[in-house]
N, C-alpha and C positions, 0 to 999 in steps of 0.2 A: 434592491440594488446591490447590494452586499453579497448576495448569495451568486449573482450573476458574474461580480468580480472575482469574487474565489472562484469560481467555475473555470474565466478565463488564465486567471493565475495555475492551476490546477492543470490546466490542459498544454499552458504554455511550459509546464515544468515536468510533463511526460516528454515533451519533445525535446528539451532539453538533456534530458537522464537520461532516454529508450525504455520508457517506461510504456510497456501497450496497452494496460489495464489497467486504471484505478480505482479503488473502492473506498468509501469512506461510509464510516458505520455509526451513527451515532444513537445509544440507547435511549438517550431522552426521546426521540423522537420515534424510535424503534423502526428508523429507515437505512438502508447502506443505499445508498448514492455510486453509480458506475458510471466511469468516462472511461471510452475505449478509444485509443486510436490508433491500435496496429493487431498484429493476429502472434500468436502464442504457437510454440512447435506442438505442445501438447495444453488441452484445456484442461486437464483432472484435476489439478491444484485448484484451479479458479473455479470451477464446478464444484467441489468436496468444500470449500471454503466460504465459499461466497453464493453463487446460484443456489447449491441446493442447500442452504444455511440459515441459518438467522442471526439476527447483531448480537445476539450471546456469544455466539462462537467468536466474532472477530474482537467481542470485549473482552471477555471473560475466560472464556474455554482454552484459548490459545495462549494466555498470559501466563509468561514467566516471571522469574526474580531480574530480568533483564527489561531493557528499556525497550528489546524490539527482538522480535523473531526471526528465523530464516529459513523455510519451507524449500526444498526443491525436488523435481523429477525430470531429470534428464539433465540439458539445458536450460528450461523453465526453471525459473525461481519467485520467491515470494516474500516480499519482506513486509512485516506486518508491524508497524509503530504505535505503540499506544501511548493516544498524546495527553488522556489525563482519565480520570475516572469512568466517562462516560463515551470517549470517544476515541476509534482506531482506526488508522489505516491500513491497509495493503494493498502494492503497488508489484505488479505482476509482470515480467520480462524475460524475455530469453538473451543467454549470456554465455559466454567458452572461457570467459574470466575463474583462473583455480585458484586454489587455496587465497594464499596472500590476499594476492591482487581483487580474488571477490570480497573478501573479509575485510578489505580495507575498502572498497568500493562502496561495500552496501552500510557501513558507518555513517561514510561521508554524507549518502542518501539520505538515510537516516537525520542527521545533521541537519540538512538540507530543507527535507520534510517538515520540520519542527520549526524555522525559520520562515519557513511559508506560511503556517496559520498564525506563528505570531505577529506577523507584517501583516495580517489584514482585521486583526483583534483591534 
């Protein structure tokens, strides 16, 4: 039951952001989990990162001194949160938001994101 409401919470919080791709990667389980619900200008990010990948990469390989990354190519963007030792997001969007306005945008996501698995812990 649990895992079906995070799904819905999940799905209802891409369409709230304009989030078209979500991945969620968990090593214990050694699954990433994808809810799509829109189409990407370009797929390469999501393909290099996720399709042709494994949960290492989105736990481990891509991890900064930072609480969350930010991948882009073009207008495609990619913000990848790691929400604790064994588990990552990224959440996949096309966006014409510069500087600032995206750097202050993909925080608040960020934000955002972390507040959604805590609300259903």
């Amino acid at each position: 039951m649990k895992v079906i409401r995070m799904r819905k919470k999940i799905i209802e919080f891409m369409r709230q952001n304009g989030i078209a791709v979500f991945a969620e990667a968990d090593k214990g389980s050694g699954v990433i989990h994808i809810e799509k619900l829109g189409s990407l200008e370009s797929w390469d990010l999501f393909q290099q990162l996720v399709l042709y990948s494994e949960v290492d990469v989105l736990c481990d390989r891509t991890r900064s001194k930072f609480p969350f990354q930010v991948w882009g190519q073009g207008d495609t963007g990619c913000l990848i949160s790691w929400l604790d030792e064994n588990k990552a997001t990224a959440m996949f969007f096309d966006s014409e938001r510069k500087e600032k306005a995206l750097t202050d945008w993909l925080r608040i996501l960020d934000q955002k994101v972390r507040m959604l698995y805590k609300s259903v812990e």
